[in-house]
C-alpha positions in Angstrom: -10.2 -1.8 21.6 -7.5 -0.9 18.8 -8.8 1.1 16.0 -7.2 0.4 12.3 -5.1 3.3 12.9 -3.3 2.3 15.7 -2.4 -1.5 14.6 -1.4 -0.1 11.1 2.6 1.0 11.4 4.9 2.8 9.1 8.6 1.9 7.9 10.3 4.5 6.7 12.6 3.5 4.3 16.4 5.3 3.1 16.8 4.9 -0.8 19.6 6.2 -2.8 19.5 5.9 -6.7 23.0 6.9 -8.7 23.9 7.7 -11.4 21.6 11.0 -12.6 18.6 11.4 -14.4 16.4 10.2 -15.1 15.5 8.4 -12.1 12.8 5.8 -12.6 9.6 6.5 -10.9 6.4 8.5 -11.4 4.8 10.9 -8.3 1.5 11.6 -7.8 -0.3 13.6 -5.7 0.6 16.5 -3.5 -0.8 19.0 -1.5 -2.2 20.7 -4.4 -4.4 18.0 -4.7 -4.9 17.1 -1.1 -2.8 13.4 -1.4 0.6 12.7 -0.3 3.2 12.2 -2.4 2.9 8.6 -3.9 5.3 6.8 -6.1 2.6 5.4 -8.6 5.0 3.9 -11.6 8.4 2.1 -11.3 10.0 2.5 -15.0 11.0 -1.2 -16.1 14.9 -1.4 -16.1 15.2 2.2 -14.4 17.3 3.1 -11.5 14.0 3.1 -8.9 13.6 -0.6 -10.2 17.3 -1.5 -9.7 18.0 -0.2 -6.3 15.0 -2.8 -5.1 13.9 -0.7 -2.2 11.4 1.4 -3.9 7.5 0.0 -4.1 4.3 1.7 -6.1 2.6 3.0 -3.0 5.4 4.3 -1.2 5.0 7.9 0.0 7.6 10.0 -0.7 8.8 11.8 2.7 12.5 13.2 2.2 14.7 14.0 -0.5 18.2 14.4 -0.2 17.8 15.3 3.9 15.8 17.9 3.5 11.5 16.5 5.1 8.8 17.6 2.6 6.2 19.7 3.3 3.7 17.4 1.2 3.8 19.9 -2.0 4.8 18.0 -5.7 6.1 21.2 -6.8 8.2 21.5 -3.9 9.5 17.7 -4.5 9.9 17.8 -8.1 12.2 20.9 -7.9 14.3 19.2 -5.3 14.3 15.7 -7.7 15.2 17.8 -10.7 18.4 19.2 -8.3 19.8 16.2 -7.8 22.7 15.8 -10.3 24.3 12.2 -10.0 22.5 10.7 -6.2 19.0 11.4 -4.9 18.7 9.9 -1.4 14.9 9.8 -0.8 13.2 8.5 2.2 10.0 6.6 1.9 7.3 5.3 4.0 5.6 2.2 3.4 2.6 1.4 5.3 3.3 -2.3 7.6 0.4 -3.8 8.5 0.5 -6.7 11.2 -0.6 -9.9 10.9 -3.9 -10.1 13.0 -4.8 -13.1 14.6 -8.0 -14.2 15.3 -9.6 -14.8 18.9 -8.2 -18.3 20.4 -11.8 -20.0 19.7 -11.7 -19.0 16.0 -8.3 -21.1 16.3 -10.2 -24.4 17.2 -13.0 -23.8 14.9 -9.8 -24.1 11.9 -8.2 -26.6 13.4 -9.3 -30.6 13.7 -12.2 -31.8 15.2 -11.0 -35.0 16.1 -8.8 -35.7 18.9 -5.3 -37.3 17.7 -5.6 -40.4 20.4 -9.6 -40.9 19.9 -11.9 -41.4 17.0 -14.6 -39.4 19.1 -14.8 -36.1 17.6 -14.7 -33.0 19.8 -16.7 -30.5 19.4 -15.0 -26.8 19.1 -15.4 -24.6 22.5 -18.2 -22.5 22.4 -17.7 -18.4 21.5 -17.3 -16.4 24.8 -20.3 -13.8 25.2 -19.9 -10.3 24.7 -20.1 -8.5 28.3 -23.6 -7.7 28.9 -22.6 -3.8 29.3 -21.7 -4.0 25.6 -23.9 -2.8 22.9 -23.5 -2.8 18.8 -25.2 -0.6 17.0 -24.8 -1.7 13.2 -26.0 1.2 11.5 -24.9 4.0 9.1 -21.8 4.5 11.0 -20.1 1.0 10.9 -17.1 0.5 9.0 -15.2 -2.4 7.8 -12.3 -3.1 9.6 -10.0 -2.7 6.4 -11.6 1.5 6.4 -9.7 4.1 6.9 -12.5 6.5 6.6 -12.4 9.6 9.6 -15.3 9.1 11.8 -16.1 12.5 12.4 
């Protein structure tokens, strides 16, 4: 089975504001404080807000080709270097859409036949194998979690 980590993907995204400071977003985080980089504010009418590309969220990955090491210091020194384009790369989390199991598909769909006025009732939920066991317990997590299990 697919854990959240593995059907979450990431897009990494080229941005390049012109025209110099000041540039139009808001950092936060860093590995001073054990985060990535995250763009938290997008200034209203600012060049981050203009080029369209940028999103609060967005990690901050590159600036101006050279990859970031994850510290804000190290980012904001290379930001305040930049005299008239900053190209930054982002990534933005992409997470699929998941679809449900084939028999949670007929549960949502009509119970009625479209040639009959007999309903039909939905198929019944396969069985889990017998060599399968849950466990809830302390150590469950919500499939949304990306809590370390460790």
């Amino acid at each position: 089975m697919e854990t959240v980590e593995q059907l979450v993907s990431f897009n990494h995204i080229p941005v390049q504001l012109n025209g110099g400071t000041p540039w139009g977003f808001t950092l936060k985080g860093g590995l001073e404080h054990g985060e990535p980089l995250i763009i938290t504010k997008i200034e209203e009418g600012g060049k981050a807000e203009q080029c369209k590309k940028l999103r609060v969220g967005d990690e901050l990955v590159n600036i101006n080709g050279s990859a970031l090491y994850g510290s804000r210091q190290e980012a904001l020194i290379l930001i305040k270097g930049s005299y008239r384009i900053l190209k930054i790369t982002v990534r933005r989390r992409s997470v699929p859409v998941i679809r449900p199991h084939s028999w949670n598909l007929a549960k949502l769909s009509s119970t009625e036949s479209p040639h009959s006025s007999t309903p039909v009732p939905p198929p019944t939920p396969p069985s889990p194998p017998s060599a399968m066991q849950l466990h809830p317990g302390p150590y469950t997590l919500p499939w949304h979690s990306t809590a370390d299990n460790r």
